[in-house]
N, C-alpha and C positions, 0 to 999 in steps of 0.2 A: 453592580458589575465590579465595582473596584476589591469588593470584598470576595469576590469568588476564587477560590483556589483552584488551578487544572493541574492534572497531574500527567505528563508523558510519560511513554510506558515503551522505552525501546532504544538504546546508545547508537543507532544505524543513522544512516543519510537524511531520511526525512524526517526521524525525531528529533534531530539535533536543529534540521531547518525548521522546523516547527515550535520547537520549544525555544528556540534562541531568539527567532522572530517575534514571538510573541512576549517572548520576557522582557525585549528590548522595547516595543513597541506598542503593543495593546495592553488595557488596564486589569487589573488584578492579580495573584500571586501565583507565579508557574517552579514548577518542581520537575526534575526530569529523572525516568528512574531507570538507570543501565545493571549489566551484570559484572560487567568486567569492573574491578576495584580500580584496576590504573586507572582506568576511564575516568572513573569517580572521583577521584583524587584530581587529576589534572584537572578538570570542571571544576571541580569547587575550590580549587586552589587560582586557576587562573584566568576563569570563566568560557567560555564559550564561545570561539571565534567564525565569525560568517562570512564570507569571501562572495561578493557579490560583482557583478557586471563594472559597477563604477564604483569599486573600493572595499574595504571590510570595517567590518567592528565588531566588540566584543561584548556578550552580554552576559549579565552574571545574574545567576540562580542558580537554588536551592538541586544541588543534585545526589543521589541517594543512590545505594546497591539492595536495601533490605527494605521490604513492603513495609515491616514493621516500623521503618523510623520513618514514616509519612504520618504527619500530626492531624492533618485534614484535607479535605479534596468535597468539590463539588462535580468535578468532570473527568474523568478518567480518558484519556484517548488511548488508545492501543495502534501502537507505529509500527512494532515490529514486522515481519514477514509471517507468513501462515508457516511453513518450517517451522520457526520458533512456536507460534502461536498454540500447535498440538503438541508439543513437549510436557513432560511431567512437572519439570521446576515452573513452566511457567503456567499452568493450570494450576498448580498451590498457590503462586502469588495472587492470579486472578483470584482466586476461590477466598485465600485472605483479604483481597482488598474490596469484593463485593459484601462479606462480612463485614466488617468496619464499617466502611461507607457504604449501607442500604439504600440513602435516597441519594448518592449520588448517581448523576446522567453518563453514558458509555457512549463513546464513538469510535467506531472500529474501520480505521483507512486500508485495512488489506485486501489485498488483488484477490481473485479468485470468488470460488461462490464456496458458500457452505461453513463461513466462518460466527454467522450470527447463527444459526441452528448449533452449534456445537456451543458459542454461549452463552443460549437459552438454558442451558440446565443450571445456571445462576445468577444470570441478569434479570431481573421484568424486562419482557419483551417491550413495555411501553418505556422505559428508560434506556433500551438499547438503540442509537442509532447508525447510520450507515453513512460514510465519508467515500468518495470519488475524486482523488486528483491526480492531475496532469503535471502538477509541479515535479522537479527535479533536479537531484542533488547528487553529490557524492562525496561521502566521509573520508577527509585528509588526515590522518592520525585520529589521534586517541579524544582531542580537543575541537578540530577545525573540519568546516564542513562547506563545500562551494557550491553554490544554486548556480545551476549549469543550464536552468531554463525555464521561466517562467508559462503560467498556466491559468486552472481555473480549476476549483473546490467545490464541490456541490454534495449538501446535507440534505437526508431524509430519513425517515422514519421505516424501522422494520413493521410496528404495529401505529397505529392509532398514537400520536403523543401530543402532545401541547406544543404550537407553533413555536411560543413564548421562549424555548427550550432552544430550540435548534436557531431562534433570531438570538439570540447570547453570542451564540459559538460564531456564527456568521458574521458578525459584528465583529466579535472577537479576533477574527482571522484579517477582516478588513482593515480595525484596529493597526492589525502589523504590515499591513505590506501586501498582503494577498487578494488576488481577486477569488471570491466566493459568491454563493449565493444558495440559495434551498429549491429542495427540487421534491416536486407533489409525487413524483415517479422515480424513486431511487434505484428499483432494480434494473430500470430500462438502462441507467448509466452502469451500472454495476454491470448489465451482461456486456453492453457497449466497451467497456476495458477489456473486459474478457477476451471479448469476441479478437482487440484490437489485439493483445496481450499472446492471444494463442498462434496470432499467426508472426508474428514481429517477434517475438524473444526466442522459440525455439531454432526459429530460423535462421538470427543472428550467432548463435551460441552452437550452431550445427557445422557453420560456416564458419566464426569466428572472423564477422564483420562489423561493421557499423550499421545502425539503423539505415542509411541512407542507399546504402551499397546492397540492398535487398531490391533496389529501383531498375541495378543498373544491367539485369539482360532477361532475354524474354525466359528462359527456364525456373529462374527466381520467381516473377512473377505468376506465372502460372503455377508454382508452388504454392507462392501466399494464397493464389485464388483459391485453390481446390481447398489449401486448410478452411480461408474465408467460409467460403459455400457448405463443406461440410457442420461449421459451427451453426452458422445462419439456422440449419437446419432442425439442427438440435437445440435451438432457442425459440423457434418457430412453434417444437413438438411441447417447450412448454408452458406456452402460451405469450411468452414475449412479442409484442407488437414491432420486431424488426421489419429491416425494410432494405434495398436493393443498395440506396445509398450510404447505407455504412461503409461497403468498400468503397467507397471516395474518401470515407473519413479514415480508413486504416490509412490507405495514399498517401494520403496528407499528413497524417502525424512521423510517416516514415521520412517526406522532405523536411515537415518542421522540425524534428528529430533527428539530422542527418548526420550527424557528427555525434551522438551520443551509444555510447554502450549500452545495450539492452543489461536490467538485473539478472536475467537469466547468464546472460554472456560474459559479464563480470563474477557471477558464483564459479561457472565451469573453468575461468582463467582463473579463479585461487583456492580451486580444489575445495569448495563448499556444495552442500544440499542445495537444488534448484527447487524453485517453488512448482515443478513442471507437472507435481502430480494434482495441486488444487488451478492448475489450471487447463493443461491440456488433458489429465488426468479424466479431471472433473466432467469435461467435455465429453470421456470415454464413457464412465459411469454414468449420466445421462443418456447415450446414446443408446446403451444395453439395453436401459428400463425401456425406450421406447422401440427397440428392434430397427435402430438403424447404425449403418457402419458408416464408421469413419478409417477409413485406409490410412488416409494421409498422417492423421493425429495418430493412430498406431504405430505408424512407421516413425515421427519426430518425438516418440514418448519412448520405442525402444533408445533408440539413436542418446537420446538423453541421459538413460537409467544405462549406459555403456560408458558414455563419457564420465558420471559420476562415480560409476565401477572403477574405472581406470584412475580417477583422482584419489580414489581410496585409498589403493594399491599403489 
């Protein structure tokens, strides 16, 4: 373990808590790799500061703008947002750095579905795996990044892969600070964000509230539910083993998250692309193939692709 190199792959809020965590605190060598140069520069010049509950500190590693000056890697994680993730620049880095590193292992923590089908057409699917967290951050400048609220990580396998593989990364995360663990049913948590993601951030970002403030009258609520219900469904159609109590768990993540900005709600206040189409989108395109509608998700995905019009302009 100590010899293993992980590469992060994204300058945003959980790459920086991810990579700085683990450069600080769990064994072996972490590199982080941004776009933005200033970024790069201030990082590698005066390392990487983490603003935590009871204090901060600063961790120093290897940080990089060009795939090419990456010497080696045995893990590649991919931080960024699906936004980012279907762009042209960063499908050349990928497509560069699965070259290079052939046997290294991939873990990809983005929200939404349909991001490991898209890098199947250059990962082995047995080397690519699937990351789910609750953790949460937000990037203060170019260097400094605040965990605004602890969680839990849970790794699994898109195909068939070696336990051996995913207890590295597990460890690794535990190593720094995080609660983690592996999970024999990864898409169940993947739809589970989803499902929580589609009804919590459009609705935050519509309203231009806090998590918490979606609790507070009966119209909200009955909003969240019908998006709820409509997803259920459509998780249902594709064989997902959901179940009635998940909306307790959206509930609950909206009190334990009461005070935090949805990422959707933070793109539409600084005038950036919302992730709204690989998730509530996503949910549309699903529901097509199985000839069911969803209203509710139609009407929070125009409402979205207006507000992002309007940021444009």
């Amino acid at each position: 373990m100590d010899s293993m190199h992980v590469l992060w792959v994204g300058g945003g809020s959980l790459g920086m808590l991810f990579a700085g965590c683990c450069a600080a605190g769990a064994r072996g060598r972490h590199s982080l790799l941004v776009r933005n140069p200033r970024q790069q520069r201030a990082i590698e010049e005066e390392g990487l500061e983490l603003i935590e509950a009871d204090g901060r500190f600063t961790a120093f590693l290897s940080c990089v703008q060009d795939a090419g000056s990456v010497i080696a890697c045995d893990w590649i994680a991919l931080m960024m947002k699906q936004t980012h993730l279907a762009e042209e620049s960063t499908m050349r880095t990928i497509r560069e750095l699965s070259e290079r590193f052939p046997q290294a292992n991939w873990v990809c923590f983005q929200n939404g579905i349909g991001h490991h089908e898209l890098l199947g057409r250059w990962i082995p699917a047995e080397r690519l795996h699937l990351a789910v967290t609750t953790e949460a951050a937000n990037r203060i400048g170019l260097r400094s990044v605040h965990h605004t609220g602890s969680g839990i990580t849970r790794v699994g396998y898109v195909e068939k892969s070696p336990k051996s593989e995913q207890k590295f990364l597990v460890d690794m995360l535990v190593q720094a600070g995080f609660k983690a663990e592996m999970s024999n049913n990864i898409m169940e948590s993947v739809w589970k964000k989803l499902l929580i993601n589609a009804v919590i951030n459009p609705l935050t970002a519509i309203l231009r509230v806090k998590n918490g403030a979606l609790l507070e009258t009966s119209d909200r609520l009955e909003w969240m539910r019908e998006l709820f219900l409509e997803g259920l469904a459509v998780a249902r159609a594709e064989g997902v083993p959901v179940t009635e109590d998940w909306w307790e768990q959206v509930l609950a993540v909206c009190r334990d998250t009461a005070e935090n900005h949805s990422s959707m709600l933070q793109d539409v206040l600084n005038g950036r692309r919302t992730e709204m189409e690989w998730i509530n989108g996503s949910l549309l395109r699903l529901g097509e193939r199985h000839g069911l509608a969803l209203p509710s998700h139609q009407a929070v995905v125009r409402r979205i692709r207006e507000l992002e019009r309007s940021a444009a302009n």
